[in-house]
C-alpha positions in Angstrom: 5.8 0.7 50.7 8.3 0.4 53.5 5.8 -1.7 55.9 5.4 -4.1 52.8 8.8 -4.6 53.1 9.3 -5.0 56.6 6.4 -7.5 56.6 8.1 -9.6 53.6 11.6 -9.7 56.2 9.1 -11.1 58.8 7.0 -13.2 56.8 10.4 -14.5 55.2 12.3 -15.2 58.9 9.0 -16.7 60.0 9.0 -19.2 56.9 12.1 -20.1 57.8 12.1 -20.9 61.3 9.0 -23.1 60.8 10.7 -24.8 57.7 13.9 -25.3 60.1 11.8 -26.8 62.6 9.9 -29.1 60.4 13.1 -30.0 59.0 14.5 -30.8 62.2 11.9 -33.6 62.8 10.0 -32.2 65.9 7.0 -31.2 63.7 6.9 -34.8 62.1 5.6 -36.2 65.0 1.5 -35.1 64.1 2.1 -33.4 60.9 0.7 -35.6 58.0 -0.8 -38.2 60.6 -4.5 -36.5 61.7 -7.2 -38.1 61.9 -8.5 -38.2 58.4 -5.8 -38.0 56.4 -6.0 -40.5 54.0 -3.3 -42.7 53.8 -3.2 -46.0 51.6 -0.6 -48.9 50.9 -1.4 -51.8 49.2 1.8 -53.7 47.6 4.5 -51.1 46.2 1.9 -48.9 45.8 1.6 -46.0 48.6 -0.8 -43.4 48.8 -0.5 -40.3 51.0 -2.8 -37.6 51.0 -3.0 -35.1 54.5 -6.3 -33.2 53.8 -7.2 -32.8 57.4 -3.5 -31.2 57.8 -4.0 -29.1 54.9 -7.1 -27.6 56.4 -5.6 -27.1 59.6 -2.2 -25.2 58.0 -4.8 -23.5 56.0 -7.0 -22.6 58.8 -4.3 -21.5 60.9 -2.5 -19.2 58.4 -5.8 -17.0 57.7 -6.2 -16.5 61.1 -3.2 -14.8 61.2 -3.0 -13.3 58.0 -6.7 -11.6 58.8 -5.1 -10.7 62.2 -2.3 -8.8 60.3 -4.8 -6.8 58.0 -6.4 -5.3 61.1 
């Protein structure tokens, strides 16, 4: 039970670092503007939807959670 917790301490710090950075602005650059994310205005009306982005966060945190488990 103590490595869970050590890994939740990392897992947390990590979080947070990348939610700093994002929040800082230097991750807003290509996050949310990949090719294939849909993106639609017409009016008023907008219409975001980063599914390319998704994927790739997605992708990207199962490779490392599957290189943790090993």
């Amino acid at each position: 039970m103590n490595d869970m917790g050590k890994f939740l301490v990392v897992a947390g710090l990590l979080l947070a670092a990348i939610g700093a950075w994002l929040w800082s602005g230097m991750g807003s650059g290509w996050l949310g503007r990949l090719p294939g994310d849909i993106n639609y205005t017409k009016g008023n009306f907008g219409f975001h939807f980063p599914i390319v982005t998704c994927l790739v966060i997605s992708a990207v945190l199962t490779l490392i959670f599957w290189l943790l488990r090993r």
